[in-house]
LUMFITI-499135 format. One record per residue (C-alpha): x, y, z; residue number from 1; residue in three letters. Coordinates in Angstrom, 3 decimals, padded with zeros to 6 digits, m for minus. Example, Ala and Ser with C-alpha at 12.3 -4.5 7.8 and 13.67 -1.06 7.14 Angstrom:
ATOM; c1; c2; c3; n; res
ATOM; 012.300; m004.500; 007.800; 1; ALA $
ATOM; 013.670; m001.060; 007.140; 2; SER $
# end
This chain:
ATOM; c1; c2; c3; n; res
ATOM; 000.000; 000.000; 000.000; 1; UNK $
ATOM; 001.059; 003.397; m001.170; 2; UNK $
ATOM; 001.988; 005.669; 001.639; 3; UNK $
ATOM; 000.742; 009.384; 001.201; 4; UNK $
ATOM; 002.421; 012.414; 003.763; 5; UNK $
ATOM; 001.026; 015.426; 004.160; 6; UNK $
ATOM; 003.420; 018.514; 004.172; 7; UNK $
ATOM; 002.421; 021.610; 005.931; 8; UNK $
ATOM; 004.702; 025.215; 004.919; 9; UNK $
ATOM; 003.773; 027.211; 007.959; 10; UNK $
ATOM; 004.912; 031.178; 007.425; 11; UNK $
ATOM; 006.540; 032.589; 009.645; 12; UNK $
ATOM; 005.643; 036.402; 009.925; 13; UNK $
ATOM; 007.456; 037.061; 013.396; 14; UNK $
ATOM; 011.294; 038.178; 014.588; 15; UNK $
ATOM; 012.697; 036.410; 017.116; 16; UNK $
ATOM; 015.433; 038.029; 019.473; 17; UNK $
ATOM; 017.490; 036.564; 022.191; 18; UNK $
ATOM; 017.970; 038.068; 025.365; 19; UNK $
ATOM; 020.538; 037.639; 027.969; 20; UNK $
ATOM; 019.605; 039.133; 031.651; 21; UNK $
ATOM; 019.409; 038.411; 035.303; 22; UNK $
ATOM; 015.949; 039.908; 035.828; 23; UNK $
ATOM; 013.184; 037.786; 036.461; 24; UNK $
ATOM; 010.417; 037.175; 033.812; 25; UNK $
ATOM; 007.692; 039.146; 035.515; 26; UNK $
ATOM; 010.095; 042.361; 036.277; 27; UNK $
ATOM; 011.975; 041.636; 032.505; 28; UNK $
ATOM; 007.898; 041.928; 031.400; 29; UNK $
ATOM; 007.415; 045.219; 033.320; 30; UNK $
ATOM; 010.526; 047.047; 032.423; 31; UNK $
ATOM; 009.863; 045.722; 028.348; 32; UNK $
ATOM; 006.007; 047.733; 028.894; 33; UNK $
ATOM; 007.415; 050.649; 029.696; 34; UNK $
ATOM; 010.083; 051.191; 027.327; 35; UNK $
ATOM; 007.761; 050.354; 024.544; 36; UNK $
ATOM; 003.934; 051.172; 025.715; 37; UNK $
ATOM; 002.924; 047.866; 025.782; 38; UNK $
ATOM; 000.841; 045.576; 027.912; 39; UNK $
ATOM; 002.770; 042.295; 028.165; 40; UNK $
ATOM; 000.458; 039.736; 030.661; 41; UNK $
ATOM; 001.325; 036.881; 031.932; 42; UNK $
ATOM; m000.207; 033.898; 029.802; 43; UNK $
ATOM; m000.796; 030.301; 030.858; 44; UNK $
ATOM; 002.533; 028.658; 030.465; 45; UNK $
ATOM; 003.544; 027.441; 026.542; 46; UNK $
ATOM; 003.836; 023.629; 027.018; 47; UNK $
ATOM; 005.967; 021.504; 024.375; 48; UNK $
ATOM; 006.576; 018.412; 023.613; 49; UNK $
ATOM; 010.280; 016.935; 023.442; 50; UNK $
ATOM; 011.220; 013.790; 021.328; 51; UNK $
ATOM; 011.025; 011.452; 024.739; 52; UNK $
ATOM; 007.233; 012.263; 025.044; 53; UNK $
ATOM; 008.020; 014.290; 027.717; 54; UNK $
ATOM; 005.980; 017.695; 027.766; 55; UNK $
ATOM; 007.891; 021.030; 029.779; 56; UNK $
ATOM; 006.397; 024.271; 030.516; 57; UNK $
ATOM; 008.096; 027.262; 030.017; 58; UNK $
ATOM; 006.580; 030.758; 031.479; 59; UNK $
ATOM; 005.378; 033.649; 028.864; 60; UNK $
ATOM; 003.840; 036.955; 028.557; 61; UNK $
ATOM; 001.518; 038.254; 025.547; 62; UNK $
ATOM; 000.649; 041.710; 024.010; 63; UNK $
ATOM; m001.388; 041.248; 021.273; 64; UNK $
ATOM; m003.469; 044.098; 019.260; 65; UNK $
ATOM; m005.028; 043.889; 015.908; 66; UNK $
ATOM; m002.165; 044.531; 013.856; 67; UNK $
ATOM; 000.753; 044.075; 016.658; 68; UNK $
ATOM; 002.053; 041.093; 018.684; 69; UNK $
ATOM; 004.699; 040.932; 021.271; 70; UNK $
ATOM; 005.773; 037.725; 023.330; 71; UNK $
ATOM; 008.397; 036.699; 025.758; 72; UNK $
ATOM; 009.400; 033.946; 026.356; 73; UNK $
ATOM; 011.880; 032.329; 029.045; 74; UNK $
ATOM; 013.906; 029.665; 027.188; 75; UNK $
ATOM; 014.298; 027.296; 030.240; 76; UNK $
ATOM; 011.372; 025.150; 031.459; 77; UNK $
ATOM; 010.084; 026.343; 034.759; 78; UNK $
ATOM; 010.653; 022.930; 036.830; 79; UNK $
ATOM; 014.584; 023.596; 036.544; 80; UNK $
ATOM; 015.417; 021.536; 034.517; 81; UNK $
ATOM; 017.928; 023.353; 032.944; 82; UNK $
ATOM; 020.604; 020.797; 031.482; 83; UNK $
ATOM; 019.041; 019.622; 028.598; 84; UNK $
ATOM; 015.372; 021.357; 027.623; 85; UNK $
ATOM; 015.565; 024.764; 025.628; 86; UNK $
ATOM; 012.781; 026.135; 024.033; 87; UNK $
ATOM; 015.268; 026.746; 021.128; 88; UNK $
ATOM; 017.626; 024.451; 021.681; 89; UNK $
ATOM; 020.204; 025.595; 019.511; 90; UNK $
ATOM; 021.184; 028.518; 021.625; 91; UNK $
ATOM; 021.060; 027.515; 024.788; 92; UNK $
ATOM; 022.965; 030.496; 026.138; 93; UNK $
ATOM; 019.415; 033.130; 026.274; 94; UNK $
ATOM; 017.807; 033.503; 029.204; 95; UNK $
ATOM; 014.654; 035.471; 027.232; 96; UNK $
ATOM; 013.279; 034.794; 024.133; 97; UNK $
ATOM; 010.889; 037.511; 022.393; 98; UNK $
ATOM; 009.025; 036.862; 019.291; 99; UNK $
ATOM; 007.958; 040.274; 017.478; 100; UNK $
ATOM; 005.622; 041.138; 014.501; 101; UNK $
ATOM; 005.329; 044.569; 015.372; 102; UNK $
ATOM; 003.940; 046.038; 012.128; 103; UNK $
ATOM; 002.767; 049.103; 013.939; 104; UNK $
ATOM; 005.236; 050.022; 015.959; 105; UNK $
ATOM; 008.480; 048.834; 015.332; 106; UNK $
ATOM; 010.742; 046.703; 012.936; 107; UNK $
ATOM; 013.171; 044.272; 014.481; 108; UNK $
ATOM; 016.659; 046.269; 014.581; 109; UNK $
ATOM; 014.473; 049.775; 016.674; 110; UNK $
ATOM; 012.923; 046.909; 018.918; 111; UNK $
ATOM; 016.489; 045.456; 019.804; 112; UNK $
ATOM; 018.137; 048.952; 020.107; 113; UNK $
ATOM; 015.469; 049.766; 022.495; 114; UNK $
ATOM; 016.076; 046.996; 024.437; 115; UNK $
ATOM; 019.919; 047.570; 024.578; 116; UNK $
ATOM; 019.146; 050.455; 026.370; 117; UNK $
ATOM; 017.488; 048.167; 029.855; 118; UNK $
ATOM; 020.574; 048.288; 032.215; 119; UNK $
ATOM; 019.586; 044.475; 033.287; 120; UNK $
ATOM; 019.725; 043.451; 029.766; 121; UNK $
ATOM; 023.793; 042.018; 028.961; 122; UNK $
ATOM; 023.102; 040.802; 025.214; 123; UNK $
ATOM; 020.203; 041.303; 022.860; 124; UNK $
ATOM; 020.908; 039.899; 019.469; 125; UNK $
ATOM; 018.534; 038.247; 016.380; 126; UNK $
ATOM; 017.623; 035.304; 016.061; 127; UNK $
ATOM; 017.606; 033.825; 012.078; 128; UNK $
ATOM; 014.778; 031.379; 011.809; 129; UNK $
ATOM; 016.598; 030.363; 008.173; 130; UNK $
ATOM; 018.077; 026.844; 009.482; 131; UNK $
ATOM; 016.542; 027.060; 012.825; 132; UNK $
ATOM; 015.205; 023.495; 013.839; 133; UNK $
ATOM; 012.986; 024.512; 016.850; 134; UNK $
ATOM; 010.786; 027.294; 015.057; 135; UNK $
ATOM; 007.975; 024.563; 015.383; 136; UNK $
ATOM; 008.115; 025.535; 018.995; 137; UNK $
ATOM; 006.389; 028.527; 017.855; 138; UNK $
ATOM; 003.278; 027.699; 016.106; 139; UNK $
ATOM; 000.648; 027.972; 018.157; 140; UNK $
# end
């Protein structure tokens, strides 16, 4: 019997920037709302699924309008586990993930200069999604 696959092309309309800091998600959240006059809330926390069937929970806030979106993400699970479960696995070195489509407001490189600017904030930097394994992570 003939096997038939389905393929699914997802676009991907967002920026993704890596952040490294020692703030805490929640003040991180605060500081990013008002720098850039947004309203990032706390959301009920992004589970994904790993390869082993296991499932991990990683904390995130949302600002969403009708033609802007703004998430962050914190690219370790939230049970600790911090040796070998990334959100994007491939740089394990960010503490903060954000994705942007900020059509409104800002394009990718004003959104990163503005955040260069937090004094808790060591590294901001893009992310390329060209080549990036874990992007699936972020279809939801």
């Amino acid at each position: 019997m003939k096997k038939t696959r389905l393929l699914i092309e997802y676009e991907f309309d967002f920026d993704l920037v890596g952040l490294i800091t020692t703030t805490r998600g929640y003040q991180l959240a605060w500081q990013l709302n008002q720098l850039l006059g947004t309203h990032l809330v706390r959301q009920t926390d992004l589970a994904v699924g790993f390869k082993n069937s296991e499932e991990k929970l990683f904390t995130n806030f949302a600002h969403q309008s009708s033609l802007n979106r703004l998430k962050l993400f914190k690219n370790r699970p939230n049970d600790g586990d911090s040796g070998k479960y990334f959100l994007i696995p491939e740089f394990p070195h960010f503490d903060f993930i954000i994705l942007a489509a900020m059509h409104e407001q800002f394009d990718t490189n004003q959104l990163m200069e503005l955040v260069k600017t937090l004094p808790q904030v060591q590294l901001v930097t893009a992310i390329p999604l060209e080549g990036l394994k874990s992007k699936s992570n972020f279809i939801f």
